[in-house]
N, CA and C atoms as an extended XYZ file, in Angstrom:
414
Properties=species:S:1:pos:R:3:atomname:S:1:resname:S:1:resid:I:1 pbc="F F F"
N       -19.522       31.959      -18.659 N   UNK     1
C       -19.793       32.256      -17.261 CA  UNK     1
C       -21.204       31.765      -16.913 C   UNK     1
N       -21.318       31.066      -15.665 N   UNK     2
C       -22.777       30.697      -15.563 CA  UNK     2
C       -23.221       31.458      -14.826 C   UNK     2
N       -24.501       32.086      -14.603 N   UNK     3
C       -25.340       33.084      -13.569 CA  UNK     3
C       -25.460       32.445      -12.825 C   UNK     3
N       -25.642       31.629      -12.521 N   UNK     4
C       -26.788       30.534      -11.349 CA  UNK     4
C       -26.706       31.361      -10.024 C   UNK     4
N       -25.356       31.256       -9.662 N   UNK     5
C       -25.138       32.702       -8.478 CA  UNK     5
C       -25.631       33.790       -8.471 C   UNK     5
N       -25.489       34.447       -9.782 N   UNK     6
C       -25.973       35.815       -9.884 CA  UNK     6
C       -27.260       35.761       -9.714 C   UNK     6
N       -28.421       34.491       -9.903 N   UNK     7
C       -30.196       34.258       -9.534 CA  UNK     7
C       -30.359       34.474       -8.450 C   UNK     7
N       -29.345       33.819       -7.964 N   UNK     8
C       -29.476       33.210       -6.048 CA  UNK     8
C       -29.168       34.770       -5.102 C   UNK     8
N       -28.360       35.610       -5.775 N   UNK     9
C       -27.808       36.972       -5.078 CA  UNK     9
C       -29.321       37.590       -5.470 C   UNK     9
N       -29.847       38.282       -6.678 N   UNK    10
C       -31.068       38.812       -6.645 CA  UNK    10
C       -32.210       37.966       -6.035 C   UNK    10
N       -31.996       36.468       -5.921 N   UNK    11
C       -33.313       36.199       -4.791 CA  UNK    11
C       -32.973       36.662       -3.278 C   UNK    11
N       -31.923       36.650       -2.998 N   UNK    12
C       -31.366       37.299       -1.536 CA  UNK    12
C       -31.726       38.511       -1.385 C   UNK    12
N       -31.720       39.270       -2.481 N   UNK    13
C       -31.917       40.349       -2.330 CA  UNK    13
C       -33.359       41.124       -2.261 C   UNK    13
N       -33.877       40.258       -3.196 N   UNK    14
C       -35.827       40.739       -2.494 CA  UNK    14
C       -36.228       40.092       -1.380 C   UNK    14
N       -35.166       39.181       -1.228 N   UNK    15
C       -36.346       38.258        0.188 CA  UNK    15
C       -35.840       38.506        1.409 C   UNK    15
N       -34.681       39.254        1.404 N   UNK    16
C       -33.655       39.306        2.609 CA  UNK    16
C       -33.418       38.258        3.348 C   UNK    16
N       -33.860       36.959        2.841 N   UNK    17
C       -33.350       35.602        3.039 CA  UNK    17
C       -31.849       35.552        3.083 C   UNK    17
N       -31.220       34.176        3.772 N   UNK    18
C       -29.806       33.492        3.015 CA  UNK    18
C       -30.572       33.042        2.056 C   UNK    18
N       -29.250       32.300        0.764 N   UNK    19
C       -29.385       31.133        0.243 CA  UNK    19
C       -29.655       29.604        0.900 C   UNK    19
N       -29.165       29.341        1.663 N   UNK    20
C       -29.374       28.381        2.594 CA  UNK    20
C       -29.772       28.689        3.952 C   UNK    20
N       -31.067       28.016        4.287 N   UNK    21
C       -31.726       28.507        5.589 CA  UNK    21
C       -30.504       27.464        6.328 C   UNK    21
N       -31.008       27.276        7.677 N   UNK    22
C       -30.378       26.540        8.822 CA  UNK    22
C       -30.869       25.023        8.739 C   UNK    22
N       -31.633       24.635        8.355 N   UNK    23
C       -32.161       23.556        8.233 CA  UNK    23
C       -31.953       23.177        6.885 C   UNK    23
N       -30.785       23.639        6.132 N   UNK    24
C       -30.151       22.972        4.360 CA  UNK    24
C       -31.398       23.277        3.124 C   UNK    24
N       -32.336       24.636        3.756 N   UNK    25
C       -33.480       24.469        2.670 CA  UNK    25
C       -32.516       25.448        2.045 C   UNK    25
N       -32.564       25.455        0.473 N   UNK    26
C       -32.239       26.691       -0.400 CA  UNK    26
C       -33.661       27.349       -0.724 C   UNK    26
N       -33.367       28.878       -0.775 N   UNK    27
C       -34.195       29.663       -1.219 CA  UNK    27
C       -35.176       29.671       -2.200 C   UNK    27
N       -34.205       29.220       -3.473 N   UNK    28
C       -34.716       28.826       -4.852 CA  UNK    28
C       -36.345       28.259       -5.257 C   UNK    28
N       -35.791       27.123       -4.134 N   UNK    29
C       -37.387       26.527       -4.365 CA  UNK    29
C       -38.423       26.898       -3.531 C   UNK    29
N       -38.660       27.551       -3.093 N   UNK    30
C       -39.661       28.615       -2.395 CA  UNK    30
C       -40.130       29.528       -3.577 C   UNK    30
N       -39.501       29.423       -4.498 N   UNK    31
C       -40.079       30.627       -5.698 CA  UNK    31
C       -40.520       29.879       -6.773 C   UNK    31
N       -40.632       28.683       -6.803 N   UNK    32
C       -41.417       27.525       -7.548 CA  UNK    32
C       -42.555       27.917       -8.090 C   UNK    32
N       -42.945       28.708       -9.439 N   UNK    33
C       -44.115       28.502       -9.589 CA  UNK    33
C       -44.849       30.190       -9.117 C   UNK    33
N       -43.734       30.892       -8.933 N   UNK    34
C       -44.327       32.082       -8.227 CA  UNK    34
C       -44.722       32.876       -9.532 C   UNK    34
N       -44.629       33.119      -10.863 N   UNK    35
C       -44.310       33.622      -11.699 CA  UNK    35
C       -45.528       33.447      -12.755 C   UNK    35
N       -46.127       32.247      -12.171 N   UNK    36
C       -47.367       31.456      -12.775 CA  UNK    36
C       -48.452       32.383      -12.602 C   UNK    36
N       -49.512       32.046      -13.484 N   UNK    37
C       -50.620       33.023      -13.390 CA  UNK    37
C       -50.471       34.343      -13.869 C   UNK    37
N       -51.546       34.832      -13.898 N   UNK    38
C       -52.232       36.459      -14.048 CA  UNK    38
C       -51.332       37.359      -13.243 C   UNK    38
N       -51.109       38.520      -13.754 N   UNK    39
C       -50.352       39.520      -13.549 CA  UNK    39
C       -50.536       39.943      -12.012 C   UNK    39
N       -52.082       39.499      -11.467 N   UNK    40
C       -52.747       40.107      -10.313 CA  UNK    40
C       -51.998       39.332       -9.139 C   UNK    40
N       -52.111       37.800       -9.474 N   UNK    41
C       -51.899       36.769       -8.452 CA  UNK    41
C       -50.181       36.688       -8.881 C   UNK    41
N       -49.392       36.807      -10.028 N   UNK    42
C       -47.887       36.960       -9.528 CA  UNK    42
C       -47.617       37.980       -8.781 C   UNK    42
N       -47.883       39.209       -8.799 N   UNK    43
C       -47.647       40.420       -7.622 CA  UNK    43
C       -48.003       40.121       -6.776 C   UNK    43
N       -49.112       39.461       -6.467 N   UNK    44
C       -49.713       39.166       -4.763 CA  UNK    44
C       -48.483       38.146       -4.195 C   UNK    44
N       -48.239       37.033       -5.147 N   UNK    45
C       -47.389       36.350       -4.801 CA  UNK    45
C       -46.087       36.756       -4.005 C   UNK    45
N       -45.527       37.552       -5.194 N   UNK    46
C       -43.844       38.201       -5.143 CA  UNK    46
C       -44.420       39.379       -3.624 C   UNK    46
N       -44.957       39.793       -3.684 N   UNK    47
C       -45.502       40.466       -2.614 CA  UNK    47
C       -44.838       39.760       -1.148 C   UNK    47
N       -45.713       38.855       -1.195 N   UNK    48
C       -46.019       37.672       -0.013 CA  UNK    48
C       -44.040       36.998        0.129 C   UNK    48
N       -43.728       37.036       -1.049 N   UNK    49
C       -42.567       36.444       -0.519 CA  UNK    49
C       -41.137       37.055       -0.269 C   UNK    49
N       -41.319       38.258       -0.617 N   UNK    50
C       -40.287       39.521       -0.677 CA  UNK    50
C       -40.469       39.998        0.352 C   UNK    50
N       -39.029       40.806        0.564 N   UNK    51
C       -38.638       41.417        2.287 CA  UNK    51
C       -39.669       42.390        2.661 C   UNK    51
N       -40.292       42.270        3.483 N   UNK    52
C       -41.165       43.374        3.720 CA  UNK    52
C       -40.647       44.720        4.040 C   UNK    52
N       -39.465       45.086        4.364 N   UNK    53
C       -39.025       46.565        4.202 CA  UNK    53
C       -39.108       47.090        3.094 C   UNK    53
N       -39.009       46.339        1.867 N   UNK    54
C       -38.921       46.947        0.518 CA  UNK    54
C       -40.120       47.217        0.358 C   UNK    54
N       -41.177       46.865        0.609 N   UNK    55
C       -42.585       47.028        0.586 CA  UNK    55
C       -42.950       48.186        1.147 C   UNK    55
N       -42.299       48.413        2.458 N   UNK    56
C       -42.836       49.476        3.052 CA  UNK    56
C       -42.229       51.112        2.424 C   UNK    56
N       -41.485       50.706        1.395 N   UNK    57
C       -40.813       52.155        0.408 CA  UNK    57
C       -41.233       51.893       -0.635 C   UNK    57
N       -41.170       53.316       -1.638 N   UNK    58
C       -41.668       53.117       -3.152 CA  UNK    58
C       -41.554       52.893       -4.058 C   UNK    58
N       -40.803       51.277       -4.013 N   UNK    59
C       -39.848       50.603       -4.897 CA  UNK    59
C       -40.579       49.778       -6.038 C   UNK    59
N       -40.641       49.960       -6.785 N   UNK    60
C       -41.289       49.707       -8.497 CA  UNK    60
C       -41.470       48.485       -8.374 C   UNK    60
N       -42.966       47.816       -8.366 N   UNK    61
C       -42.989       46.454       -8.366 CA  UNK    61
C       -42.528       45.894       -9.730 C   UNK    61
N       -42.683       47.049      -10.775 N   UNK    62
C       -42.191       46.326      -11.947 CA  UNK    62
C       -40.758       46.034      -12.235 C   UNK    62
N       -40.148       46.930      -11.477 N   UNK    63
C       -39.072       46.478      -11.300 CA  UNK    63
C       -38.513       45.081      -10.441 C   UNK    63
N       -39.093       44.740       -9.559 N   UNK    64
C       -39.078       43.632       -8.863 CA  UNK    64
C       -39.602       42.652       -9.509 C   UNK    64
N       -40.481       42.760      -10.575 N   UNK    65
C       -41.464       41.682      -11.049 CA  UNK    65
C       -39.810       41.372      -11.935 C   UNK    65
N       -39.458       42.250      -12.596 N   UNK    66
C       -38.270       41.965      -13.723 CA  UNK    66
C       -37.401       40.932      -12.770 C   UNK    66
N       -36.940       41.584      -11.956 N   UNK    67
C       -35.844       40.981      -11.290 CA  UNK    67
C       -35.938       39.712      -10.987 C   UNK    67
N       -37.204       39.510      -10.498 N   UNK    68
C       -37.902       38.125      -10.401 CA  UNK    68
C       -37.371       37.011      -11.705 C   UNK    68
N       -37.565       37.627      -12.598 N   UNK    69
C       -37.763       36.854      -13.950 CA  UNK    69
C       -36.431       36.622      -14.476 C   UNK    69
N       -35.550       37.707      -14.066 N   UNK    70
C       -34.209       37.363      -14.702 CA  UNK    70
C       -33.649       36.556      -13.455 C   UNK    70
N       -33.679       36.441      -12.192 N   UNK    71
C       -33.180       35.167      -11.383 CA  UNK    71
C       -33.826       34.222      -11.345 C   UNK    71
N       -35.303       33.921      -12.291 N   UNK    72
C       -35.485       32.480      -12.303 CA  UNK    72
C       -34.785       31.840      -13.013 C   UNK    72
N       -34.683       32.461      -14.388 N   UNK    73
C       -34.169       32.377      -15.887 CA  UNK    73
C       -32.538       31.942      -15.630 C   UNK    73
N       -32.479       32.527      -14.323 N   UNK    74
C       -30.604       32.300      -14.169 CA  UNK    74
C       -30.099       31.080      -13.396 C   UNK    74
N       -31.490       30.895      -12.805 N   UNK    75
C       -31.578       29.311      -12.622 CA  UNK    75
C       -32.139       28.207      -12.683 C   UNK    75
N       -32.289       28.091      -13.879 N   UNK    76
C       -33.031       27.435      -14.872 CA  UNK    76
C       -32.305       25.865      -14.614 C   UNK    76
N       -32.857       24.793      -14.255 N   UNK    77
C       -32.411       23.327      -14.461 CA  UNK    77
C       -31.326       23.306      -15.495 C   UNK    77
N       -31.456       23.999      -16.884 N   UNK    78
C       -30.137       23.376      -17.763 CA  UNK    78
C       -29.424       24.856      -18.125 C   UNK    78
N       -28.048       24.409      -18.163 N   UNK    79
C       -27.278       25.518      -17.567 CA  UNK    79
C       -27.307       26.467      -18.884 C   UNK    79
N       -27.304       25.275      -20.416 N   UNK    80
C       -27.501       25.326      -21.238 CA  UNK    80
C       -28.767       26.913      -21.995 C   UNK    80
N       -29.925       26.587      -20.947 N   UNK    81
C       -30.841       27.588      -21.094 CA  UNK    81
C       -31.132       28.910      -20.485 C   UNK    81
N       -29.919       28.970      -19.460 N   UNK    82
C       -29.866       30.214      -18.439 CA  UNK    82
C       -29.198       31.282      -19.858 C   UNK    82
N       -29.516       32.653      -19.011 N   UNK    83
C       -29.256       33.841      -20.103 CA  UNK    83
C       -27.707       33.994      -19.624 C   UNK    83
N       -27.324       34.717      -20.662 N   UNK    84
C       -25.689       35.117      -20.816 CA  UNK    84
C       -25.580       36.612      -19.796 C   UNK    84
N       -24.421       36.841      -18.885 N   UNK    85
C       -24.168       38.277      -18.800 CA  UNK    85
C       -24.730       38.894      -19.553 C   UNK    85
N       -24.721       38.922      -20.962 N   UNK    86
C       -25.015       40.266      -21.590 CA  UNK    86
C       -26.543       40.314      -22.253 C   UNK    86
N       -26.974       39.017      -22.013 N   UNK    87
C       -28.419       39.010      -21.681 CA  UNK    87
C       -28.907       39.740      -20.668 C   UNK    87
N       -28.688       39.066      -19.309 N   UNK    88
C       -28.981       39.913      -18.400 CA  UNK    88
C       -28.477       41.540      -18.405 C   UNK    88
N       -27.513       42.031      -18.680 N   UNK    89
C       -27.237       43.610      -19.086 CA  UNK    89
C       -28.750       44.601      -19.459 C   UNK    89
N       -28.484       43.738      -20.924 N   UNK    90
C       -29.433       43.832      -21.930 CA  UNK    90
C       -31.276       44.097      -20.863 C   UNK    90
N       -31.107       43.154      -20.505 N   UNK    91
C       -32.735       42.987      -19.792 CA  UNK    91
C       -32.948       44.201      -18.779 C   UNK    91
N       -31.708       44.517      -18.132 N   UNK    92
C       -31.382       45.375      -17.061 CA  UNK    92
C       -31.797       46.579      -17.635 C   UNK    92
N       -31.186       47.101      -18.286 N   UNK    93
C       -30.852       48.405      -19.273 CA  UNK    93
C       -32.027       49.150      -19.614 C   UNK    93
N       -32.800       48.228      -20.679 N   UNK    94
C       -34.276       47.833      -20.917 CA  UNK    94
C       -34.922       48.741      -20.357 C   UNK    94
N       -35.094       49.211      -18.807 N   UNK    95
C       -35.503       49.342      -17.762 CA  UNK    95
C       -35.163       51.432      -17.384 C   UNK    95
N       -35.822       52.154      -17.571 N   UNK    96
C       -35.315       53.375      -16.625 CA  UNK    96
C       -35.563       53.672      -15.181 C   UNK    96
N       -36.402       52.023      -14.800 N   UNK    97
C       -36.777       52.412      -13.402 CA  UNK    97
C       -35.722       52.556      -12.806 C   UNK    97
N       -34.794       51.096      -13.262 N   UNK    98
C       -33.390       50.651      -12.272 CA  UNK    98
C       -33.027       52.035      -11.805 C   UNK    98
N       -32.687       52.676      -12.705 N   UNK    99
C       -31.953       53.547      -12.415 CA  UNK    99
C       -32.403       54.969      -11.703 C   UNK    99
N       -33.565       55.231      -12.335 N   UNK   100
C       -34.307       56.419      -11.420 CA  UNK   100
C       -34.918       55.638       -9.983 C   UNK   100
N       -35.257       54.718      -10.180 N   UNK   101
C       -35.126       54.285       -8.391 CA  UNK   101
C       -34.378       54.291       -7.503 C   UNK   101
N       -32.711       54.602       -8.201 N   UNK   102
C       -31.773       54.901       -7.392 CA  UNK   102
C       -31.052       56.096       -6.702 C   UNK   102
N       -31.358       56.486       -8.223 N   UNK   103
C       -30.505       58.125       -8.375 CA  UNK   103
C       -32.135       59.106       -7.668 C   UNK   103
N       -33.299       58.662       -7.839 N   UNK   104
C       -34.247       59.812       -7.273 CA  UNK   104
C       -34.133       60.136       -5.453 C   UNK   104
N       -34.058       58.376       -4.902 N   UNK   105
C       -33.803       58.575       -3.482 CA  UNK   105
C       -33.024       57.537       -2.811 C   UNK   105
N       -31.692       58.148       -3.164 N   UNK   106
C       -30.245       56.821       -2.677 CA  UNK   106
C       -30.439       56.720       -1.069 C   UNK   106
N       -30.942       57.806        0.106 N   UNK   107
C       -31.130       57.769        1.301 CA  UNK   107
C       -32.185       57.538        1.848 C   UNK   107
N       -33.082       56.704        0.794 N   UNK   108
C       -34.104       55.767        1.488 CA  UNK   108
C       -33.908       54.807        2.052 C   UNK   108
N       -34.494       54.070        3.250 N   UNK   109
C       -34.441       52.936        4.566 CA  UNK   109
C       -34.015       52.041        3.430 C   UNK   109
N       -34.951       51.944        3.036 N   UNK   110
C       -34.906       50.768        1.868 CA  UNK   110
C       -33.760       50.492        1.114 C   UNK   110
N       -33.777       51.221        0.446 N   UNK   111
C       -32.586       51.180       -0.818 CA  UNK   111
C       -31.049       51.267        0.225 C   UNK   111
N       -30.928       51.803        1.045 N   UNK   112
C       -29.401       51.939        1.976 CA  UNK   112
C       -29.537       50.585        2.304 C   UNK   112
N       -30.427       49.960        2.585 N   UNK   113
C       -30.694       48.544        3.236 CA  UNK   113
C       -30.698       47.057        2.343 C   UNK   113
N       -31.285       47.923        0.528 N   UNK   114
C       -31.236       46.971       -0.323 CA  UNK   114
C       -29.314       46.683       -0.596 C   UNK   114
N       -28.497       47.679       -0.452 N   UNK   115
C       -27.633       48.176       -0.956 CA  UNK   115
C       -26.491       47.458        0.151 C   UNK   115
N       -26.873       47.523        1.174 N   UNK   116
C       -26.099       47.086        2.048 CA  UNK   116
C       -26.051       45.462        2.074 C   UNK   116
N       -27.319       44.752        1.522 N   UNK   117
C       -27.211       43.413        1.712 CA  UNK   117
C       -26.497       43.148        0.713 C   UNK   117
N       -26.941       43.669       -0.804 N   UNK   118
C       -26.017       43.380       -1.898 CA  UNK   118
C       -24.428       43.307       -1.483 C   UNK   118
N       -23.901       44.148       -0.933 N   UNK   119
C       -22.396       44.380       -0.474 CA  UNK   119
C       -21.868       42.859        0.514 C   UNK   119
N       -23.048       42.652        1.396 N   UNK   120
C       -22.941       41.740        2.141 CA  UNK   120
C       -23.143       40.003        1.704 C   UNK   120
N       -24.099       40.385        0.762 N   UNK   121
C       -24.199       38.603       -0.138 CA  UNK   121
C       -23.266       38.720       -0.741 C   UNK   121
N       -22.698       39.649       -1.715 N   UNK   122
C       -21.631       39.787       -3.021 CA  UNK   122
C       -20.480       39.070       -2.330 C   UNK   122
N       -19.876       39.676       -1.145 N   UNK   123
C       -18.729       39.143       -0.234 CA  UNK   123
C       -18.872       37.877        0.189 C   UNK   123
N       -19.896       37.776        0.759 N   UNK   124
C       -20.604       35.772        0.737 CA  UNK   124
C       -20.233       34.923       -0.209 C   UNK   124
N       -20.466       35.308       -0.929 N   UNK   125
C       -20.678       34.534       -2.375 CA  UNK   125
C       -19.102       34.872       -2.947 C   UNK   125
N       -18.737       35.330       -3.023 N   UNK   126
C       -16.911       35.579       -3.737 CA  UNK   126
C       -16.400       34.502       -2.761 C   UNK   126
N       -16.688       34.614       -1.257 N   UNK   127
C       -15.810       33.391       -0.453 CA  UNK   127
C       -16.283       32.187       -0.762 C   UNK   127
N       -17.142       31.889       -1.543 N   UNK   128
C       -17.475       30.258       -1.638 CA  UNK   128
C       -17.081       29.821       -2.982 C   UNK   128
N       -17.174       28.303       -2.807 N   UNK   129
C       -16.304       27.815       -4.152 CA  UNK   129
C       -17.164       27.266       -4.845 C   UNK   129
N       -17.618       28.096       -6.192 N   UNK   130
C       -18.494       27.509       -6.983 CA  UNK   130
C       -18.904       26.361       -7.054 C   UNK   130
N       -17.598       25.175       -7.392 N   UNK   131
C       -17.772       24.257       -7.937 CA  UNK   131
C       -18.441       23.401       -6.897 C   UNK   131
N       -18.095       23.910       -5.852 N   UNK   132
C       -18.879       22.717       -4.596 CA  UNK   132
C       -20.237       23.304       -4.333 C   UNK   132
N       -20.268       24.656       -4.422 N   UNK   133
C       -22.170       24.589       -3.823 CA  UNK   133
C       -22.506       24.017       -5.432 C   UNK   133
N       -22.279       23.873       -6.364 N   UNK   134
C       -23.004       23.860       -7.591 CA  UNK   134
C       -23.481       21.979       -7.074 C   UNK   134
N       -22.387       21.705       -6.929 N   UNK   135
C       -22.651       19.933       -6.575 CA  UNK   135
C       -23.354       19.665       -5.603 C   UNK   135
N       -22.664       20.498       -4.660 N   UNK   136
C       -24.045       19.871       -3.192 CA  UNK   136
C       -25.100       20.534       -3.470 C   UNK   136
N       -25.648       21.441       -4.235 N   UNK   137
C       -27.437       21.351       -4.523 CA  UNK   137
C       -27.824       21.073       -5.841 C   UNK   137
N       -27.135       20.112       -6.247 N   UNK   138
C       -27.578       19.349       -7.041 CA  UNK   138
C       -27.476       19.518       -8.557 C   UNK   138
């Protein structure tokens, strides 16, 4: 199974971007390089390029920093070097924020809002046909 989708759904999901703007830009490469540097200047970064509602609730940058890292990794130039499902699991798991960020306050702006786009890209993305966005971006 390749992730490449599954990168592109968690970049949708911090940036409240599409995958494809209106003008044929993909998301992807807007995060070029964001990851680079000191711990100080990647948060300022991911900051700067993430949905600002999530910002305005008390959503774990370390958790976002992760998330960051497992949708670059998932779209990695060779398909060869992207992580497996159960890599990503694994990386997920790792983690007790995921989960106490959810279960502490499920009726936050935020999270009803993170939750709702997920539902809304997931359905996006099931109607399209892999094999052709994989070709038309290259």
């Amino acid at each position: 199974m390749d992730v490449f989708s599954f990168g592109v759904l968690l970049f949708e999901l911090i940036s409240g971007e599409k995958a494809i703007d209106e003008e044929g830009k993909v998301l992807w490469a807007k995060v070029e390089g964001i990851l680079e540097g000191n711990e100080g200047r990647k948060v300022k970064r991911v900051k700067e390029w993430m949905d600002e509602i999530l910002l305005q609730d008390s959503i774990s940058m370390e958790g976002v920093m992760r998330a960051m890292g497992i949708a670059i990794a998932c779209l990695h130039k060779d398909p060869s070097k992207r992580p497996s499902m159960v890599d990503i699991v694994h990386a997920v798991s790792k983690s007790d924020d995921s989960v106490s960020d959810i279960s502490d306050d499920a009726s936050s702006s935020s999270q009803v809002q993170l939750w709702h786009r997920a539902t809304v890209a997931s359905s996006r993305w099931m109607s399209v046909d892999p094999i052709n966005l994989t070709a038309s971006n290259g």
